[in-house]
C-alpha positions, -999 to +999 in steps of 0.1 A: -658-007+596-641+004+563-629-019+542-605-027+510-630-031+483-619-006+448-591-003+467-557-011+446-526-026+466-489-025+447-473-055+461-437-067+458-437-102+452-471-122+461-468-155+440-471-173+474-471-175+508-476-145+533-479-117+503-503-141+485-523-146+516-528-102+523-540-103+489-566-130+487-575-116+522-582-082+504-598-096+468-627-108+492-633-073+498-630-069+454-596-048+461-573-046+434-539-063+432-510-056+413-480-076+423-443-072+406-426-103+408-399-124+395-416-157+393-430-158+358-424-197+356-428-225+379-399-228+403-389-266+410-387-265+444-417-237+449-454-235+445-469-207+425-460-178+405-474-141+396-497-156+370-513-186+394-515-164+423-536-132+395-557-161+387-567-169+427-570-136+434-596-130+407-614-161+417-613-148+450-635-115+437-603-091+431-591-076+403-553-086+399-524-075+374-495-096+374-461-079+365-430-097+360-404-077+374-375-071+400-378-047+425-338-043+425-345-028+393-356+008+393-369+006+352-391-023+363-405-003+395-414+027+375-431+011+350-449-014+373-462+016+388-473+036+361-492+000+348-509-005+382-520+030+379-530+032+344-549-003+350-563+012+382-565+047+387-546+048+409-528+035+442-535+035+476-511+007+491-481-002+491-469-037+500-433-043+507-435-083+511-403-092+490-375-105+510-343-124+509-335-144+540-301-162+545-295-168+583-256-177+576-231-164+604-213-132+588-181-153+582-203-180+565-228-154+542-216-146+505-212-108+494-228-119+464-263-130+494-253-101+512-260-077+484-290-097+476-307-090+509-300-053+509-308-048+474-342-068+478-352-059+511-339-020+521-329-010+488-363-023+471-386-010+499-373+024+499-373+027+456-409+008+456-425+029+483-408+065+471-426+057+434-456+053+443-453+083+467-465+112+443-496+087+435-506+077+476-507+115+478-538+113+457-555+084+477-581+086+503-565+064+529-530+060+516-508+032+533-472+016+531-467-016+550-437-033+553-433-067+563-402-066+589-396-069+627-398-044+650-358-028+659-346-045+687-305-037+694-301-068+718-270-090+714-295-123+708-305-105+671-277-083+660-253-115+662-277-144+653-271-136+615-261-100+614-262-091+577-297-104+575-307-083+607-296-056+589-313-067+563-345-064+582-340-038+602-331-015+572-365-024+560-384-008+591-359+019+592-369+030+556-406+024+565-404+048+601-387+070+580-412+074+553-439+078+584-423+108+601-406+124+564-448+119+547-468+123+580-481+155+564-495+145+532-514+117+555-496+088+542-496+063+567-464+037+572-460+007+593-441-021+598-458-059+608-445-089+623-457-122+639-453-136+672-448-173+659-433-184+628-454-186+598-457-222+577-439-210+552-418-223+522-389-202+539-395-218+571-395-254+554-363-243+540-344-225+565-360-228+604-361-264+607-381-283+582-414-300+591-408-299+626-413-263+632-434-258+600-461-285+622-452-259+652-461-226+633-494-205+625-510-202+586-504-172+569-541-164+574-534-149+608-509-122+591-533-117+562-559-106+591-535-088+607-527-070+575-563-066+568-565-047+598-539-017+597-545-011+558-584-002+572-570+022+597-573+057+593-538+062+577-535+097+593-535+088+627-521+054+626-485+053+609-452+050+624-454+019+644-439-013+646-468-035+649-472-074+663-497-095+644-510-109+672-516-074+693-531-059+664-554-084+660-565-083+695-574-049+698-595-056+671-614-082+696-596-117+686-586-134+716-589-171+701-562-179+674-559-214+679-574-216+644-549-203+628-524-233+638-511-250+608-517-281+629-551-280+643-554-285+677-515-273+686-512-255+718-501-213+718-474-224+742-459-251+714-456-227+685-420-219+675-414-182+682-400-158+652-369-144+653-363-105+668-387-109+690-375-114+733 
């Protein structure tokens, strides 16, 4: 089984959560980590920023370089890319884990949060992914994977919270795109999302609180998941929306009651994540 070690991953955000949880997941392997992100000082309400989460990584045996940065600005992107290749060599994945989420109905949600989520989310996947294009082309195994639900046009998810559907939803469609426009130079693109909500600082937030945070899986399981598709061949394995879960049973996990965030909580009492019927 390949795996991610020399490998350098270009991540938006990372300070916490799921994105910090791929990349710890891939310094085991001694990848390296650059991540452009905004928290360059502790937030009061949040855990962890770019610096905290460069100095886990490297105690984790990766190499990581910690940008502070937007992705909604395109200066920053360039440059974070030319530092993560200068520092590197190099990329060969690209990690779209940024993301705005604001579930308010569409008479309820701000233009000002509106522009935020497409900015952050479509806007900032598509700029981050085509920079770093010219540079995958170089890679052995070159990847994009973008952390957003599969499209599903039913009623239930295009009016729960429409502009942050769209939100998400623009993100895979930039991500299938890049599959099917750079399917030739072998860059491989795909989309992942989880089964059950993940214990979060977003589901704390804005799900439910402790109640379904106690009813959700650790960000471990999408860190495996992760792990998974960016060792695929990238030529053959691009274009799809992928299910944490599914992915990582084809790779022979059956049992993920260890991933619960509360041991011993039964599959059938996890919350499920939104998008998914």
């Amino acid at each position: 089984m390949s795996t991610l070690a020399g490998k350098t991953i270009l991540m938006s955000g990372g300070s916490r959560g799921i994105g910090l949880a791929i990349a710890l997941r891939a310094a085991a392997d001694g990848a390296n980590i650059a991540m452009l992100a905004k928290t360059d000082t502790p937030h009061p309400k949040l855990e962890g920023t770019v610096h905290s989460a460069a100095e886990q990584i490297r105690a984790a045996g990766g190499q990581a370089l910690p940008i502070v940065g937007d992705v909604r600005d395109d200066d920053q992107i360039t440059e974070a890319v030319m530092k993560t290749q200068g520092e590197f060599g190099g990329i060969d994945i690209v990690l779209n884990n940024a993301s705005v989420i604001d579930l308010s109905r569409s008479l309820d949600l701000s233009a000002k949060k509106y522009d935020l989520m497409q900015d952050v989310n479509v806007r900032g996947t598509f700029m981050l992914s085509r920079a770093a294009v010219p540079i995958l082309k170089d890679a052995e195994n070159p990847h994009i994977l973008s952390l957003s639900p599969p499209l599903n046009p039913t009623p239930k998810w295009l009016g729960a919270h429409t502009g942050y559907t769209l939100a998400k939803y623009g993100m895979t469609m930039v991500t299938l795109g890049l599959a099917a426009e750079f399917a030739a130079d072998g860059i491989a693109a795909n989309t992942l999302w989880p089964r059950t909500t993940i214990a979060t600082a977003a589901v704390q937030n804005l799900l439910g609180g402790d109640k379904v945070m106690a009813a959700s899986r650790t960000a471990d399981i999408y860190a495996d998941a992760a792990y998974a598709v960016l060792t695929q061949p990238a030529r053959t394995y691009t274009g799809q929306s992928l299910i944490v879960e599914d992915v990582l049973e084809a790779n022979g996990v059956t049992d993920f009651s260890g991933y619960a965030a509360v041991p011993g909580t039964p599959d059938s009492a996890l919350f499920p994540d939104i998008f998914l019927d």
